[in-house]
N, C-alpha and C positions, 0 to 999 in steps of 0.2 A: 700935202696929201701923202698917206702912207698905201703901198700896193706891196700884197705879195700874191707870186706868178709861181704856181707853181709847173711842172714838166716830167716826163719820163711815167706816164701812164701808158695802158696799152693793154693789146691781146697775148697771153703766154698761157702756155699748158700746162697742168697739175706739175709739181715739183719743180718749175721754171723758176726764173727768178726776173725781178724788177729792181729797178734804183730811183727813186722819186728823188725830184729836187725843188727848193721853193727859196725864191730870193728876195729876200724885202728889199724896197727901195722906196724913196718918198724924204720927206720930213721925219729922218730919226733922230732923235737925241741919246736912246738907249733903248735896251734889248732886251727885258726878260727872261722869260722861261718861250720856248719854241715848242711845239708837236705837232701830230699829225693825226687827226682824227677821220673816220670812214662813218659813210651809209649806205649797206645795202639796200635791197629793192624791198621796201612794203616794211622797212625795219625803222628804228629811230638811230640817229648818230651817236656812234661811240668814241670813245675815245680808244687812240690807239696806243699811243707813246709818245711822254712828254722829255725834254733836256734842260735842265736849270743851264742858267748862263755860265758857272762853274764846270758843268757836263756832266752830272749825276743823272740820271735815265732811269725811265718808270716805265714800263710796258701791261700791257691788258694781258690778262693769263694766257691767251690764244694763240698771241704772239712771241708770246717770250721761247727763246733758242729759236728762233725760226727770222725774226724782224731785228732788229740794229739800227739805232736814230743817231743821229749825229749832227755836229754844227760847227760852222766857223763865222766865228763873232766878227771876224775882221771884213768878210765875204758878207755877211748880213745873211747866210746862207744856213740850211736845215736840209737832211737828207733822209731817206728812210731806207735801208738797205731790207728788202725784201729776199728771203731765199724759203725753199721748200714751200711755194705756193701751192695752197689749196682751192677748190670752187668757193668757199664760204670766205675766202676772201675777196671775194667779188665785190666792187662796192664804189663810189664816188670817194676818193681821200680827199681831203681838207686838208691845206695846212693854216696854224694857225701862229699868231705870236704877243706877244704883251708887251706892247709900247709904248714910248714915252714921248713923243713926237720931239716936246720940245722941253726947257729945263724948268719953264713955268708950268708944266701941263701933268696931268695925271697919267698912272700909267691904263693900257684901255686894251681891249683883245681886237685883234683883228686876223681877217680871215681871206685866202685865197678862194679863187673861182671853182678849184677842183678839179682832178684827176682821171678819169676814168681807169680803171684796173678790173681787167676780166682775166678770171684763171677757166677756163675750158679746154679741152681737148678734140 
């Protein structure tokens, strides 16, 4: 069985900041690509920012200069450094990853329980 957990959601104020973390553990054999996707209230999920297993990083326009994702392959571990939070990132984050459980097996997306992350003041 593959789980990932993620942690470090919460309540912070315009301009505050967050640091999301999400740990795979379970049945892995390998690792993919990693990210972190959101959905606000009454929205559909977006995608926020993804990291190839090399560490090249792709962010959604909203985020870019503001979010920073990161990973350690060794740790099984994805982070999302949030800074200059705004309301409209209010939202449930997801993290997600693309696994390969085992060396016979395909590789297949899988997804965390979720986050909560509120920017209000």
């Amino acid at each position: 069985q593959v789980q990932l957990v993620e942690s470090g959601g919460g309540l912070v104020q315009p301009g505050g900041s967050l640091n999301l973390s999400c740990a795979a553990s379970g049945s892995i054999f390998s690792i993919n690509a990693m990210g972190w996707y959101r959905r606000a209230p009454g929205k559909q999920r977006e995608l926020v920012a993804t990291i190839t297993s090399g560490g090249r990083a792709n962010y959604v326009d909203s985020v870019k200069g503001r979010f920073t994702i990161s990973r350690d392959n060794a740790k099984k571990m994805v982070y999302l450094q949030m800074n200059s939070l705004k309301p409209e990132d209010t939202a449930v984050y997801y993290c997600n990853a693309n696994i390969r459980p085992r060396v016979d097996y395909f590789f297949n997306d899988y997804w965390g329980q979720g986050t909560q992350v509120t920017v209000s003041s």
